[in-house]
C-alpha positions as YAML, in Angstrom:
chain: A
units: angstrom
residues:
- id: 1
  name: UNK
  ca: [14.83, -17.11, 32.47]
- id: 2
  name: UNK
  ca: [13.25, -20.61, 31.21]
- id: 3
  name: UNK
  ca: [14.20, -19.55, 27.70]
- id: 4
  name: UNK
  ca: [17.55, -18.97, 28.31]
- id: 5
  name: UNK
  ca: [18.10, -22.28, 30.30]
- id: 6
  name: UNK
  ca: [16.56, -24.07, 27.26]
- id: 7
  name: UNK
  ca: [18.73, -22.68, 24.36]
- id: 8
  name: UNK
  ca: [21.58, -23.14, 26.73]
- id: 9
  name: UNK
  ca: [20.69, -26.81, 27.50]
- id: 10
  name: UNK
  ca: [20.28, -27.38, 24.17]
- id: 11
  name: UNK
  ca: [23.44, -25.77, 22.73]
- id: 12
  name: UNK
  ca: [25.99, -27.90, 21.19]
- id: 13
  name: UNK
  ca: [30.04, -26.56, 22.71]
- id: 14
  name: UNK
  ca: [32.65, -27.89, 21.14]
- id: 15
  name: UNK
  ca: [34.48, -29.19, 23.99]
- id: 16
  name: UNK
  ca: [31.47, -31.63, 24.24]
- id: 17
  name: UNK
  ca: [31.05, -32.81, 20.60]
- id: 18
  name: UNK
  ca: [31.71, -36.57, 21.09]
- id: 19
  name: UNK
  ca: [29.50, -37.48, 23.44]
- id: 20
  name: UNK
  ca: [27.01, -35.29, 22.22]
- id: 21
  name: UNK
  ca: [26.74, -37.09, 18.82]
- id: 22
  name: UNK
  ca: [26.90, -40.12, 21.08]
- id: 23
  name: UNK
  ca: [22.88, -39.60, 21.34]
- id: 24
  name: UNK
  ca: [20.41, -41.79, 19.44]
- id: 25
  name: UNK
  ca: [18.39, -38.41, 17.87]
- id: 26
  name: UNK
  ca: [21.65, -37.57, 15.75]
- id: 27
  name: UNK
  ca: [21.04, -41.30, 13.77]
- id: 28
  name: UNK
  ca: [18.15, -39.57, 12.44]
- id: 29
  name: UNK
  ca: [17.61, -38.51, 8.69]
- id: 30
  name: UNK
  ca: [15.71, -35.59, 7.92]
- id: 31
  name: UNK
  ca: [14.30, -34.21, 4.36]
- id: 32
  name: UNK
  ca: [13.66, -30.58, 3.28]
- id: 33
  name: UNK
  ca: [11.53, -30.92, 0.33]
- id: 34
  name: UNK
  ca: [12.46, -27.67, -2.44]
- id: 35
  name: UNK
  ca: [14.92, -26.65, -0.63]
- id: 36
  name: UNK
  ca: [15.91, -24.21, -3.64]
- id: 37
  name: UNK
  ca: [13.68, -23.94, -6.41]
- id: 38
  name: UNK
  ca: [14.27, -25.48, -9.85]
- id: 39
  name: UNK
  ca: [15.37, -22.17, -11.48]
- id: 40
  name: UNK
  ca: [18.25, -22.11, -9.23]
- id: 41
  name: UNK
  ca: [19.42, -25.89, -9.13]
- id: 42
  name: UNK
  ca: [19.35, -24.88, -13.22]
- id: 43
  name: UNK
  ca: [21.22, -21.84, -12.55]
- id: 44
  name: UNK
  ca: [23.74, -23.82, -10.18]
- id: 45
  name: UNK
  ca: [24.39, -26.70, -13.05]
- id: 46
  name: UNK
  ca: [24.72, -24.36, -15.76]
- id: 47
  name: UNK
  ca: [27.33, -21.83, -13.79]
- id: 48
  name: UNK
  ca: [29.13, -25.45, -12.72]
- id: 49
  name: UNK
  ca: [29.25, -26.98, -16.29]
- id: 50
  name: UNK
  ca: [30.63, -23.47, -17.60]
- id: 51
  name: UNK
  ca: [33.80, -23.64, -15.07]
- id: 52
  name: UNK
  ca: [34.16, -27.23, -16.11]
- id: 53
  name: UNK
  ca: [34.65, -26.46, -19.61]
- id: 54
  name: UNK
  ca: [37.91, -23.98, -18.77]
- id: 55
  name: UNK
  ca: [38.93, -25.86, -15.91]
- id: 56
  name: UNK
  ca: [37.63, -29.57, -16.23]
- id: 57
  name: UNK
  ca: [36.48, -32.22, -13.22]
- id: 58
  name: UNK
  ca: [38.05, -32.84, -10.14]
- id: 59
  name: UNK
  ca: [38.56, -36.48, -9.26]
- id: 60
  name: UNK
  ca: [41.21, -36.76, -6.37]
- id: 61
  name: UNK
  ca: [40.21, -34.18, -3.71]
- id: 62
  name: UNK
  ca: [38.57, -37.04, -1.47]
- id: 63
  name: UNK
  ca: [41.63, -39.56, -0.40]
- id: 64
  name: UNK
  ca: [39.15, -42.76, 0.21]
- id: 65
  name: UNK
  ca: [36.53, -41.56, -1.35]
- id: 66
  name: UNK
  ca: [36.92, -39.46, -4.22]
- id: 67
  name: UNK
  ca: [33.80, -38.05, -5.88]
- id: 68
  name: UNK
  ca: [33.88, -36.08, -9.32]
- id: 69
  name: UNK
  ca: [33.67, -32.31, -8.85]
- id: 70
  name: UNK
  ca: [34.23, -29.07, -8.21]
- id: 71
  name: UNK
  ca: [34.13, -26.91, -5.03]
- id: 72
  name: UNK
  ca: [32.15, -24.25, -5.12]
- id: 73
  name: UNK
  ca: [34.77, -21.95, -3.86]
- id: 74
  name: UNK
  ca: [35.90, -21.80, -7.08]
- id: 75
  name: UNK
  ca: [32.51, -20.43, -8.67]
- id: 76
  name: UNK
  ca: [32.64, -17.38, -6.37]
- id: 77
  name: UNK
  ca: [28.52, -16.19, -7.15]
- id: 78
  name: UNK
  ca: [27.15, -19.92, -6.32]
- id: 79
  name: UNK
  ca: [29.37, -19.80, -2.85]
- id: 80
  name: UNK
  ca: [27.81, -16.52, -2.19]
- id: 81
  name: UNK
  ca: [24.77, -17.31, -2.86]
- id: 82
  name: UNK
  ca: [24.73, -19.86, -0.15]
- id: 83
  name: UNK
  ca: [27.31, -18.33, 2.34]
- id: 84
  name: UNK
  ca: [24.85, -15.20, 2.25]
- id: 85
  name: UNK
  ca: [21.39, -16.29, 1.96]
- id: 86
  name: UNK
  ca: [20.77, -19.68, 2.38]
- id: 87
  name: UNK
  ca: [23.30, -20.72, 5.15]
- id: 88
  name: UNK
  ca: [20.65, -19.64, 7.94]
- id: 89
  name: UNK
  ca: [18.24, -21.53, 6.38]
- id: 90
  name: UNK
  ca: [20.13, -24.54, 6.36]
- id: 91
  name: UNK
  ca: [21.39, -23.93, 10.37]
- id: 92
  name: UNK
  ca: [17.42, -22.87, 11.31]
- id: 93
  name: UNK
  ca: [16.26, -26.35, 9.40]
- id: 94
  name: UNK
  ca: [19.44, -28.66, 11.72]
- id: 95
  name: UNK
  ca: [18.27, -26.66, 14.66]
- id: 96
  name: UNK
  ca: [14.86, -28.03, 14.04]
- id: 97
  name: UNK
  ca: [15.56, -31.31, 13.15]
- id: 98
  name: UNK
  ca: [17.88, -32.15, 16.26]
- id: 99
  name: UNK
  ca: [16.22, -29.83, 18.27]
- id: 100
  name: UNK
  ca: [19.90, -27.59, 19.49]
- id: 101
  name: UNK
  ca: [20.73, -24.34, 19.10]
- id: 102
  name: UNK
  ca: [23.29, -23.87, 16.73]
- id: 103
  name: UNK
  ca: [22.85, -20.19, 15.61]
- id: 104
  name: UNK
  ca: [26.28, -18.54, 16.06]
- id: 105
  name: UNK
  ca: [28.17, -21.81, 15.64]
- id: 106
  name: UNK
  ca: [27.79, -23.88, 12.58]
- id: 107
  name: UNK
  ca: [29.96, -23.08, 9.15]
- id: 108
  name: UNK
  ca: [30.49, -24.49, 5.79]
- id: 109
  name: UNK
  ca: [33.53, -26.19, 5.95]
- id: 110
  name: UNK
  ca: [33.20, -27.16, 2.58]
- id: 111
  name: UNK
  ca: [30.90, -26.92, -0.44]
- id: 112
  name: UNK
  ca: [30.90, -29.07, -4.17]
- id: 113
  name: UNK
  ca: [28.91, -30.04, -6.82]
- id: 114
  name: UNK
  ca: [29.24, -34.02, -7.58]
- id: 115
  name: UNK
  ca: [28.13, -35.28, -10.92]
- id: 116
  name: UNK
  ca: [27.30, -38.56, -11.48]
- id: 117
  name: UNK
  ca: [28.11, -39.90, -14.89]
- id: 118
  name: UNK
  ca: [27.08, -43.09, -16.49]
- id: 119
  name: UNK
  ca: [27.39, -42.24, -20.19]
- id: 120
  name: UNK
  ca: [31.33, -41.04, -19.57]
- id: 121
  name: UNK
  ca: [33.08, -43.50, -21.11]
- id: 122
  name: UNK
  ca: [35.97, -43.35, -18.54]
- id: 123
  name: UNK
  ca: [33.43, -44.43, -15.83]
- id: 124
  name: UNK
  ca: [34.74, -41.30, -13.44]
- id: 125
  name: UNK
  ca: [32.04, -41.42, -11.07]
- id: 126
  name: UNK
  ca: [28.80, -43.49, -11.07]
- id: 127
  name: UNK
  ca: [28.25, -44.45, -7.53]
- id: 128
  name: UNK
  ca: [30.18, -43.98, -3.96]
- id: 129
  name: UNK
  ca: [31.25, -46.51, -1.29]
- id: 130
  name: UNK
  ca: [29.79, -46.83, 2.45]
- id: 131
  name: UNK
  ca: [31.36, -43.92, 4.13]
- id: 132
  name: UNK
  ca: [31.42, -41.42, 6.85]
- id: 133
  name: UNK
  ca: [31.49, -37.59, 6.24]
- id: 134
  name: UNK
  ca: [34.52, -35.80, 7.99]
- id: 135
  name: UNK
  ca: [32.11, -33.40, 9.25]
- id: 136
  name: UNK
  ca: [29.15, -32.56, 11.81]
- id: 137
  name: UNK
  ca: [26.86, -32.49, 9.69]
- id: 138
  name: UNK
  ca: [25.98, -32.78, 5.78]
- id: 139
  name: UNK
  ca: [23.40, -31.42, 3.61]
- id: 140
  name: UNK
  ca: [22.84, -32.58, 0.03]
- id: 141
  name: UNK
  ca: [21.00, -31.16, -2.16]
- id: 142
  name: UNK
  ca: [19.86, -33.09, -5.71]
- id: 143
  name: UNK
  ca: [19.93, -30.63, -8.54]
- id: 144
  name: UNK
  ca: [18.33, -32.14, -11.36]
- id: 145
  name: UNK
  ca: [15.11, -33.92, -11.59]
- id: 146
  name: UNK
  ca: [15.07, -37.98, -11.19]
- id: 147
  name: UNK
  ca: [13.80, -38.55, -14.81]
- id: 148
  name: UNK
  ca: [17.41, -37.18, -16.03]
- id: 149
  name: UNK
  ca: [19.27, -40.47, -14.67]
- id: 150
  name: UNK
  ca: [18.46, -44.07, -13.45]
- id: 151
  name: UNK
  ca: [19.28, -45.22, -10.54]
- id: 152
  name: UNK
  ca: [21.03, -43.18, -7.72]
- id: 153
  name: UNK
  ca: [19.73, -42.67, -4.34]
- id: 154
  name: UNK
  ca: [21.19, -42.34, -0.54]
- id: 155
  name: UNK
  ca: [21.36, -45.44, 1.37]
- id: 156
  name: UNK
  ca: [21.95, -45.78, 5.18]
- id: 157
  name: UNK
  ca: [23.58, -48.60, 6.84]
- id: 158
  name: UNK
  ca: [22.00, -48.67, 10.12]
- id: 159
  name: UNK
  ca: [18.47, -49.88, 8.82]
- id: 160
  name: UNK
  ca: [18.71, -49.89, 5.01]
- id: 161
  name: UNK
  ca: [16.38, -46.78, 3.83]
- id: 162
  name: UNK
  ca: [17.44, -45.34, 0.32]
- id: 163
  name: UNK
  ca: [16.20, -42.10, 0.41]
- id: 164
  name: UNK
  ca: [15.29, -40.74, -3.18]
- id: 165
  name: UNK
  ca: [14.99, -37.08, -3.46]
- id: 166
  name: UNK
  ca: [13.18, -34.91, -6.00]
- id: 167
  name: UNK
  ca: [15.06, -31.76, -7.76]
- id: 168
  name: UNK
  ca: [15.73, -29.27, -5.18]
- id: 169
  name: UNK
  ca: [15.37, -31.22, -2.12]
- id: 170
  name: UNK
  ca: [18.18, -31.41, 0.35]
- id: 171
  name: UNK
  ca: [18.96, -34.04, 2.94]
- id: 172
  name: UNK
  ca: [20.34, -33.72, 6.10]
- id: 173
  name: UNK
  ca: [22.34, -36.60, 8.50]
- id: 174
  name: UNK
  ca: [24.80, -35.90, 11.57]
- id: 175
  name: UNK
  ca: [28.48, -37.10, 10.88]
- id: 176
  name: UNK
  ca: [27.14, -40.58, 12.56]
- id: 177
  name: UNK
  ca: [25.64, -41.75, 9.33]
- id: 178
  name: UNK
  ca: [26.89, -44.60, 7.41]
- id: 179
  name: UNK
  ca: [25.59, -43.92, 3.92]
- id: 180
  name: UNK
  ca: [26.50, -44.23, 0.00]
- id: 181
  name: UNK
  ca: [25.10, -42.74, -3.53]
- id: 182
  name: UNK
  ca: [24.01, -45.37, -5.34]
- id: 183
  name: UNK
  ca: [24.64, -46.64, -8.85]
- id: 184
  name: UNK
  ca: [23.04, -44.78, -11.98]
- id: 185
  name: UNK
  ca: [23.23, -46.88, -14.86]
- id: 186
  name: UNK
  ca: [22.00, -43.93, -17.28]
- id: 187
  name: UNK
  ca: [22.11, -40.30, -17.28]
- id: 188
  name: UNK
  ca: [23.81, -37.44, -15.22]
- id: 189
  name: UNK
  ca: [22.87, -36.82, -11.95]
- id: 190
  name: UNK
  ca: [24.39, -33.62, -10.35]
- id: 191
  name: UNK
  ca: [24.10, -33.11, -6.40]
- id: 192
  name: UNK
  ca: [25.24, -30.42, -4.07]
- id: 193
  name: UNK
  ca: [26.91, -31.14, -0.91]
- id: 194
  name: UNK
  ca: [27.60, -29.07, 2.33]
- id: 195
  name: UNK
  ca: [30.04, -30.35, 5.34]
- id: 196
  name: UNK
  ca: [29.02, -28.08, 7.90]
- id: 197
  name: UNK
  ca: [31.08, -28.17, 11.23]
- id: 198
  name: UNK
  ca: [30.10, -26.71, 14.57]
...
């Protein structure tokens, strides 16, 4: 069956995963413009902030690269939400993208919500470093709208783009990506990320 022989030829196994991410497709960057609407990035800040409050920020979770935030493991109705619902939208739009089958094999490995804070006067968390992701793939999602905060943005080393999203939009890279979140020199600027391993 020519179907079969395509979804198997283009199935990612495990055994395999280095020199599949060896090929030049997985340098690409993809966006999924509204990838949730803007009631639920509202819903997903809100819910956040409200843990925060009892709870408070994490800041050392990341050894090289720490980011401000909290997993969303620990807000059990926003890692539903996404383990239930929008996880096969997320695999469907990588399958897409890369062109592989990755149906029955992709997971969140983990899940947080980063903020970005330029008017805490402890200076947390306004930007992050050039870095890897210790995953196969990430997804990030920006959660509240670009007029909020100045600055920001996801820049790639290997030819420069900054990639500026809109509320609700996600982007995707492969664990080859070089990137970093830029400065913001005003505002808040909350975004959701997903490692996702096969």
């Amino acid at each position: 069956n020519s179907d079969e022989i395509d979804i198997q030829d283009n199935t990612i196994v495990n055994q395999v995963l280095s020199a599949e991410f060896t090929k030049p497709k997985y340098n690409n960057r993809f966006t999924h413009k509204e990838f949730i609407t803007h009631d639920i990035c509202d819903w997903i800040i809100y819910e956040t902030e409200l843990f925060a409050k009892v709870n408070g920020w994490m800041t050392k979770r990341h050894g090289s690269y720490p980011t401000t935030d909290i997993p969303i493991t620990n807000i059990p109705k926003i890692y539903s939400f996404f383990e239930n619902i929008k996880l096969y939208d997320m695999i469907k739009f990588i399958n897409n993208s890369y062109n592989i089958n990755l149906s029955k094999g992709l997971e969140i490995d983990e899940g947080f919500i980063v903020k970005y804070d330029a008017d805490d006067i402890n200076k947390k968390q306004t930007s992050l470093g050039m870095h890897t992701d210790k995953c196969d793939f990430t997804c990030s999602i920006l959660l509240n709208s670009p007029s909020e905060f100045e600055g920001g943005g996801v820049k790639y080393e290997i030819d420069d783009l900054v990639y500026y999203s809109k509320k609700g939009d996600m982007i995707l890279h492969s664990r080859n990506a070089v990137h970093s979140g830029l400065e913001i020199t005003k505002g808040k600027r909350y975004v959701l990320i997903f490692f996702l391993i096969v």
